[in-house]
C-alpha positions as CSV (number, residue, x, y, z in Angstrom):
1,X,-74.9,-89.1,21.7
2,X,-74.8,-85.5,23.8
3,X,-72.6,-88.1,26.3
4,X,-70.1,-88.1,23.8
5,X,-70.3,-84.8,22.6
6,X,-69.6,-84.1,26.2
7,X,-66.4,-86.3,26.6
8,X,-64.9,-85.4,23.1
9,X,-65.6,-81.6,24.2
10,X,-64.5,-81.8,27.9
11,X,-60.6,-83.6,26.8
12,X,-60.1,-83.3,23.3
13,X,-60.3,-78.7,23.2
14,X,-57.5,-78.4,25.8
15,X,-55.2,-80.5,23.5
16,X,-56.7,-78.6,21.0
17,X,-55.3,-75.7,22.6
18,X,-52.0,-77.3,23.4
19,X,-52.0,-78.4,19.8
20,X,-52.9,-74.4,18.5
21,X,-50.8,-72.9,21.0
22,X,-48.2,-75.1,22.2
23,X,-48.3,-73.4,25.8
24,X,-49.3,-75.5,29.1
25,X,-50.2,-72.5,30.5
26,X,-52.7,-71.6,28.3
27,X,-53.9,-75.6,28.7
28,X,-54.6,-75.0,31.8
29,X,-56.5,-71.5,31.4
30,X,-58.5,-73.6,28.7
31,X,-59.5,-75.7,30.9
32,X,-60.8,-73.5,33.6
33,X,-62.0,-71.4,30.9
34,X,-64.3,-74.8,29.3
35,X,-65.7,-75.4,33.7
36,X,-65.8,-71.3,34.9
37,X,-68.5,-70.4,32.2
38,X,-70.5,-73.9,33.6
39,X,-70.6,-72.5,36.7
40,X,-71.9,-69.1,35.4
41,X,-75.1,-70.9,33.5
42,X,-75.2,-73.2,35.9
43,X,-78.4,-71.6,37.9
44,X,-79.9,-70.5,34.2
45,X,-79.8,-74.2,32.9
46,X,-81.3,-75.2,35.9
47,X,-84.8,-72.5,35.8
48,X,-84.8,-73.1,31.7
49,X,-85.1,-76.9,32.0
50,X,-87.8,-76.3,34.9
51,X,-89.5,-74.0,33.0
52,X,-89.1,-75.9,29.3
53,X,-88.6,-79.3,30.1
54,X,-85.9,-81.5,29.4
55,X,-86.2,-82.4,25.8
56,X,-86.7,-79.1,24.8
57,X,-83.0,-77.8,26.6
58,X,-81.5,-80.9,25.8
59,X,-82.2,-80.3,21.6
60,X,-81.7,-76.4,21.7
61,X,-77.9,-76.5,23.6
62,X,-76.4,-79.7,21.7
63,X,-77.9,-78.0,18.3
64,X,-76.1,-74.7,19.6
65,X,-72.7,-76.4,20.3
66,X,-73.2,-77.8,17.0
67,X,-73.0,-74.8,15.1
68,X,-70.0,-73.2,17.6
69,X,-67.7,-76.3,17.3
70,X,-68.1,-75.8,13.2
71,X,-67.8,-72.1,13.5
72,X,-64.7,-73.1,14.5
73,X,-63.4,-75.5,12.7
74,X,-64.1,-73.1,9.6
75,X,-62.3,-70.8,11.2
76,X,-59.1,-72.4,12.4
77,X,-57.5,-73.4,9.4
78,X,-57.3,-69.9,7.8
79,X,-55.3,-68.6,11.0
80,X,-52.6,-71.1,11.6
81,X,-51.1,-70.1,14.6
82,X,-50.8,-66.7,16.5
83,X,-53.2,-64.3,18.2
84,X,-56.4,-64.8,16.4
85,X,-56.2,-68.8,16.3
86,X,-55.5,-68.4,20.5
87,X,-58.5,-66.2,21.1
88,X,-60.7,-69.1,18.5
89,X,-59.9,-71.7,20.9
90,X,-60.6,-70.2,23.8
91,X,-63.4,-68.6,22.6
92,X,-64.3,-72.3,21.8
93,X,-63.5,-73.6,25.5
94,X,-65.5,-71.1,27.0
95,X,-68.4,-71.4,24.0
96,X,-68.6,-75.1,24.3
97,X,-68.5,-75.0,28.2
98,X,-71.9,-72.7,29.0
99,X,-74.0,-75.5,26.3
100,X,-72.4,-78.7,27.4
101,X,-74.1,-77.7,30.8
102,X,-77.3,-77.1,29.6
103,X,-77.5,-80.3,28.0
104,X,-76.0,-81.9,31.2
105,X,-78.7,-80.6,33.3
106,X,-81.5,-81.9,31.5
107,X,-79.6,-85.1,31.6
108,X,-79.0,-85.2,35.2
109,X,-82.8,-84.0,35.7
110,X,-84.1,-86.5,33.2
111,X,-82.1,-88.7,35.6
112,X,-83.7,-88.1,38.9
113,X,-87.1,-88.6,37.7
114,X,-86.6,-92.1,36.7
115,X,-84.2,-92.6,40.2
116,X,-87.1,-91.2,42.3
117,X,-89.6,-93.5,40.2
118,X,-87.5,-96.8,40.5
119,X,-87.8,-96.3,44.4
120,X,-85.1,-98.5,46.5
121,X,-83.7,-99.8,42.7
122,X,-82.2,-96.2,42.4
123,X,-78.6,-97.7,42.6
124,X,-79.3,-99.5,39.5
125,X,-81.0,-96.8,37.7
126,X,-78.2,-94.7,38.7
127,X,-75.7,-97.7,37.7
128,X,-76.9,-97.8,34.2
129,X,-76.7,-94.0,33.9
130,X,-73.5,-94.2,35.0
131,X,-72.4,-96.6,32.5
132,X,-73.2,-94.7,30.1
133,X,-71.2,-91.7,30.6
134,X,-68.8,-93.8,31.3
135,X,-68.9,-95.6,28.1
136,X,-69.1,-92.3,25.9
137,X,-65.9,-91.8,28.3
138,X,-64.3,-94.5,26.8
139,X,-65.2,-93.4,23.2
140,X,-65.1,-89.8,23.4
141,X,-61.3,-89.0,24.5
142,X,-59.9,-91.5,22.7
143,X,-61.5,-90.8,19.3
144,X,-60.8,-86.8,19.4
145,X,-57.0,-87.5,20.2
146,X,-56.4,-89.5,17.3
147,X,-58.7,-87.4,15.3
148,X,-56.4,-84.4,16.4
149,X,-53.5,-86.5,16.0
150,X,-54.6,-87.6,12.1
151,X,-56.9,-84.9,10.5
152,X,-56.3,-82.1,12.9
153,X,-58.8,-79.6,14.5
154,X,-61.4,-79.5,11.6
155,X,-61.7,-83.2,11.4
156,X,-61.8,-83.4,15.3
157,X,-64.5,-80.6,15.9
158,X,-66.5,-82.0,13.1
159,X,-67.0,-85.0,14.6
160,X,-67.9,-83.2,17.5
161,X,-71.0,-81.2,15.7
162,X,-72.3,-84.5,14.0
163,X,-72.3,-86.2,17.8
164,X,-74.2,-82.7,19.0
165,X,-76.9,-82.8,16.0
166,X,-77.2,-86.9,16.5
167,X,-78.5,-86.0,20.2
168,X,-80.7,-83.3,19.3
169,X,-82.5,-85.3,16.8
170,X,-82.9,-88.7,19.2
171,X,-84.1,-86.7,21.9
172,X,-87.4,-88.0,22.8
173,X,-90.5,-85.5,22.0
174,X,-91.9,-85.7,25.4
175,X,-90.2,-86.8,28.7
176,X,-93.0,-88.9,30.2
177,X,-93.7,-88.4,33.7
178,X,-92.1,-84.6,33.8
179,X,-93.5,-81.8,35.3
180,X,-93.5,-78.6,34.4
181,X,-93.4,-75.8,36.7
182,X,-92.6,-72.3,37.5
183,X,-89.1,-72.3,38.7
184,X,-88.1,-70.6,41.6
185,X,-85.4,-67.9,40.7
186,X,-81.9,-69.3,40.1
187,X,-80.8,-67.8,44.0
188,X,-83.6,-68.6,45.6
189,X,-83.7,-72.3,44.4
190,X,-79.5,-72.3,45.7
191,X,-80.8,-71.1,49.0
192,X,-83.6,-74.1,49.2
193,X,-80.6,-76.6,47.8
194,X,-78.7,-75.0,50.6
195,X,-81.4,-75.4,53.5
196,X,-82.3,-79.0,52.5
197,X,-78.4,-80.3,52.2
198,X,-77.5,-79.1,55.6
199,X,-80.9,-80.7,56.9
200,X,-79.5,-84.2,55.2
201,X,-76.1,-84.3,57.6
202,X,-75.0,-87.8,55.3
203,X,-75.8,-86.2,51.9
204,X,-73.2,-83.4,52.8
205,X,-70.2,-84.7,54.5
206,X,-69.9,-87.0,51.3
207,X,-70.5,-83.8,49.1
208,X,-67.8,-82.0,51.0
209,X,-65.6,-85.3,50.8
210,X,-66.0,-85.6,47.2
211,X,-65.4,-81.6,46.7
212,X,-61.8,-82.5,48.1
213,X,-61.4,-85.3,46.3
214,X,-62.6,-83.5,42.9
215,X,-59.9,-81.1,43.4
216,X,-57.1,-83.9,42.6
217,X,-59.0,-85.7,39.9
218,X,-59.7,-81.9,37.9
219,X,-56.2,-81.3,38.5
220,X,-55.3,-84.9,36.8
221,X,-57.6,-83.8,33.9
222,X,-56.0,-80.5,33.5
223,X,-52.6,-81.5,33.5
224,X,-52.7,-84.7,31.3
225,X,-52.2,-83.2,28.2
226,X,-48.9,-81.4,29.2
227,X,-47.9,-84.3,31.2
228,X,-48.1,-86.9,28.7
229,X,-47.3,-84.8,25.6
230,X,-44.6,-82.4,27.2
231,X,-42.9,-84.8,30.2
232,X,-43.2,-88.2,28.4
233,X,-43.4,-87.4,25.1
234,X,-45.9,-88.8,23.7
235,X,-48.9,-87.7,21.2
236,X,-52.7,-86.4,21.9
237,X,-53.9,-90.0,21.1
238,X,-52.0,-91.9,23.7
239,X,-53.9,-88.7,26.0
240,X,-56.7,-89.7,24.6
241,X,-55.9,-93.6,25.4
242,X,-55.5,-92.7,28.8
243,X,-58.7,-91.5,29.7
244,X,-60.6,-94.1,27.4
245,X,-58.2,-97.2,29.9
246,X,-59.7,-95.4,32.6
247,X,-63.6,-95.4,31.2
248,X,-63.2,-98.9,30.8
249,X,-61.8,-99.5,34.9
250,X,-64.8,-97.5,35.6
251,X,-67.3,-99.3,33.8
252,X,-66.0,-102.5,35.6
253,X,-66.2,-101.0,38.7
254,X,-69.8,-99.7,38.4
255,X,-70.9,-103.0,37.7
256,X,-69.1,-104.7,40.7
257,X,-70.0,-101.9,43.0
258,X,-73.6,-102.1,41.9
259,X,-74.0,-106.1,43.0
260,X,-71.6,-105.2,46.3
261,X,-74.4,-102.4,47.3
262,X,-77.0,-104.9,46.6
263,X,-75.5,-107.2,49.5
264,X,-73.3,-104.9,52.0
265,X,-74.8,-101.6,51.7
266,X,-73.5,-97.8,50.5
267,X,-71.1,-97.5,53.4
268,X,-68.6,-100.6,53.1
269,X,-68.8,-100.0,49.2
270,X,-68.1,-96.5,49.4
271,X,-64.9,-96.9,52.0
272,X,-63.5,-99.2,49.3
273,X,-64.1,-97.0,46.5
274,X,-62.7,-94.2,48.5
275,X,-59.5,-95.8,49.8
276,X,-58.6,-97.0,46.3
277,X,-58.8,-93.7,44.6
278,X,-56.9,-92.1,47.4
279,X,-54.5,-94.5,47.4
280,X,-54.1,-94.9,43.4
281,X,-54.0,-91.1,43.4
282,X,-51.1,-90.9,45.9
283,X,-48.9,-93.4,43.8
284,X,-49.8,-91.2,40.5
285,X,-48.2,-88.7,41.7
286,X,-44.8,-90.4,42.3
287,X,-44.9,-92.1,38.8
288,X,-42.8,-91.1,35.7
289,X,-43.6,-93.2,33.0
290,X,-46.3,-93.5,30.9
291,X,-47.3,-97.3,31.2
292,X,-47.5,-96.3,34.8
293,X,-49.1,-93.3,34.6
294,X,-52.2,-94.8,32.5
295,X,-52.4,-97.9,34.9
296,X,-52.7,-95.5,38.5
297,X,-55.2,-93.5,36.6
298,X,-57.2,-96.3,35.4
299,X,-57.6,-97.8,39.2
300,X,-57.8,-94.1,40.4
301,X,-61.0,-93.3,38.3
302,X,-62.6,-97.1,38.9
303,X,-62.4,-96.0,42.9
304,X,-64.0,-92.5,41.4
305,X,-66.8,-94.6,39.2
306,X,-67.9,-96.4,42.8
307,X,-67.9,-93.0,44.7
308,X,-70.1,-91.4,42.4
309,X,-72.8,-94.8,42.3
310,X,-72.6,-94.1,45.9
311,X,-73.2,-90.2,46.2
312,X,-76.3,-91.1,43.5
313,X,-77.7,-93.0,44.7
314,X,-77.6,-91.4,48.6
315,X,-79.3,-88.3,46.6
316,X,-81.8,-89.9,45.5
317,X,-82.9,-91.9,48.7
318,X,-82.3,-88.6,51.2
319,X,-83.4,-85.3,49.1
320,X,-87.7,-84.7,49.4
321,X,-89.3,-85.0,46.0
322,X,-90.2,-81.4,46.8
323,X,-87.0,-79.9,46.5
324,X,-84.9,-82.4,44.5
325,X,-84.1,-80.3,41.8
326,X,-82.9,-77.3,43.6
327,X,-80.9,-79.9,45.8
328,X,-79.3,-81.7,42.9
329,X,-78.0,-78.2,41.4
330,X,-76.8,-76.8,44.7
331,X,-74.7,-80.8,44.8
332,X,-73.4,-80.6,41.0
333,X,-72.5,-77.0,41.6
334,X,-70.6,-77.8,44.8
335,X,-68.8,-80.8,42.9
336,X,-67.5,-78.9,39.7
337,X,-66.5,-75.9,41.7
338,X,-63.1,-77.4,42.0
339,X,-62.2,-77.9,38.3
340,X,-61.9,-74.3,37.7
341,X,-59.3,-73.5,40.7
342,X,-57.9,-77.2,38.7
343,X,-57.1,-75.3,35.5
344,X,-55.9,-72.1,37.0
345,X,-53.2,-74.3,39.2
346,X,-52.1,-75.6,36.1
347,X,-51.9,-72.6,34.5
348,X,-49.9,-70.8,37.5
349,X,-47.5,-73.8,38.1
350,X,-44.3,-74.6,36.0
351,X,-44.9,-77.8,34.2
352,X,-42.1,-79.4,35.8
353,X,-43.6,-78.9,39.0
354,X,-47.0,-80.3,37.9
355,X,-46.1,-83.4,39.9
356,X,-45.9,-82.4,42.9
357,X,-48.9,-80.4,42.8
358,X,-50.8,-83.5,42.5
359,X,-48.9,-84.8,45.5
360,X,-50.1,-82.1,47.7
361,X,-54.1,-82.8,46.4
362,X,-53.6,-86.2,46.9
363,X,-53.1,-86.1,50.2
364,X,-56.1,-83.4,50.5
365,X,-58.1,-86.1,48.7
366,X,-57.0,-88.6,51.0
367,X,-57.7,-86.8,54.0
368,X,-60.9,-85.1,52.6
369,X,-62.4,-88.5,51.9
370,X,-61.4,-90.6,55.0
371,X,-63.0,-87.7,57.5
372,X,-66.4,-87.7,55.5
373,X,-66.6,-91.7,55.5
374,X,-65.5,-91.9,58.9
375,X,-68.4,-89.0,60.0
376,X,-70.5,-91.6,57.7
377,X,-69.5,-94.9,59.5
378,X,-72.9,-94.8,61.7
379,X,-75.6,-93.6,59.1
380,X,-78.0,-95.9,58.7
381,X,-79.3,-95.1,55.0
382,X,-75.3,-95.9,54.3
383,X,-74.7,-99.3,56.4
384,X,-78.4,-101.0,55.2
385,X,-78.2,-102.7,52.1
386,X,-80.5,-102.2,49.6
């Protein structure tokens, strides 16, 4: 349920804000505006979970997001359009942005502790997991474009609320097998996250790769509304369409990659993954119609799905039980950072020059990603299978 509170939150606000506003600029400010305040929390989420457990964060931020995303939708339909209804949904974006990572932390932490118990099964556990992001992926985008397209923000950020309250009230009441500890500070657990990922050598060149590589796909995000609405002229639902094709691509390719790991190993799965989003991202960018557009992204963000089983599941085998959860912040902090600088390209660039923006990450991503998994060609923990 918080999964698709997440997706319906992370897509369907900035064509909320095209929708209020009508600017791409402002789209793209949105967006950075929904991953900047992420970042800001990001160190608090990750001492309040240590200190309170998962369940506890978990029920607290998607009951929070609950009552901001109706604020709003109370709010909206008396201001129409100008200055105040602008400052609501951005308000909103930012708002929505510090919770959703709360909740997302005590999901990724909830996470590693069944990873770390299902010992060399973690691709599988991770697998799973991943399948079901992905699949509230595939709900989430889809259902708040049409419900923006057919009953407009309140019936949209309703929705959103009832999926926030659902989560809170299915959260289990205990976590079994969680600790709870007194955190370390939020810098001084960065600094251990720090010293343990440049001990792990494999761990970080396919961080850094995928911090490249995140670049591209945050830029893709960011720009999908004005693309598809403004360039090709088509509605919030068909945005919403495209993102839900691509869920689907990645749930296929979760469950291929996860039997392909079984028998070759990370590395020759990861390569793949790697040289089919490159590659898919690199014809994106050339495309100009819609059909096209929506197929490229779909194969793009299948290669993403089997990237992220491998990075997963690499965490889970290399970082020390001991300092797991300071690791798996610094790695999540280090992989969003590039959404943010996403939104605020949008925002800078002229629309009609979106494209080839995304030609120039492309080629970062592709370069990004074929240095770390060349440095990665002779690890062992990524050549075994497991």
């Amino acid at each position: 349920m918080d999964a698709v509170a997440f997706a319906m939150t992370t897509y369907g606000i900035p064509l909320l804000v095209l929708a209020t506003t009508g600017s791409g600029a402002l789209t793209g400010l949105a967006f950075a505006a929904e991953w900047v305040p992420r970042l800001m929390a990001f160190a608090l989420a990750g001492t309040l979970v240590g200190r309170y457990g998962t369940t506890r964060v978990l029920r607290c931020a998607s009951t929070a997001r609950a009552l901001v995303v109706l604020a709003a939708a109370l709010l909206l339909p008396a201001q129409s359009t100008g200055p105040g209804a602008t400052a609501t949904v951005m308000l909103l974006a930012a708002g929505t942005g510090i919770l959703t990572e709360f909740s997302y932390i005590a999901a990724e932490t909830a996470g590693g502790l069944a990873s770390r118990t299902a010992g060399t099964d973690a691709h599988r556990i991770q697998s799973a997991l991943f399948g079901i992001d992905q699949t509230a992926t595939l709900a989430g985008p889809a259902l708040a474009g049409l419900l923006l397209n057919v009953s407009g923000p309140a019936g949209m950020l309703s929705v959103i609320a009832a999926f926030s309250l659902l989560a809170s009230a299915f959260a289990p009441s205990q976590h079994r097998g969680q600790r709870r500890a007194r955190p370390a500070p939020g810098r001084q657990g960065l600094r251990t996250g720090w010293s343990t990922l440049r001990a792990l050598p494999a761990l970080a060149w396919l961080v850094t790769g995928l911090c490249v590589s995140n670049l591209a796909i945050g830029l893709l995000q960011a720009a999908a509304p004005v693309i598809v609405i403004k360039q090709f002229g088509y509605t919030s639902a068909d945005v919403g369409l495209l993102w839900s094709t691509a869920a689907v691509a990645s749930l296929v390719a979760i469950t291929l990659c996860r039997r392909a790991i079984d028998r070759y190993g990370l590395w020759p799965v990861g390569a793949a993954s790697a040289g089919l989003a490159a590659s898919a991202c690199l014809a994106l960018s050339l495309t100009h119609t819609y059909g096209a557009y929506l197929t490229l992204t779909a194969v793009l963000m299948a290669g993403e799905g089997g990237l992220t089983v491998v990075l997963r599941t690499l965490r889970s085998h290399l970082i020390p039980a001991d300092t797991f959860g300071s690791t798996l912040a610094l790695t999540i902090l280090l992989l969003l950072l590039p959404f943010p600088l996403a939104g605020l390209l949008v925002a800078a660039i002229p629309p009609v020059l979106l494209s080839h923006a995304l030609t120039a990450c492309a080629v970062l991503q592709a370069l990004g990603l074929a240095t770390a998994f060349a440095r990665l060609r002779t690890a062992p923990v990524l050549r075994a299978a497991t």
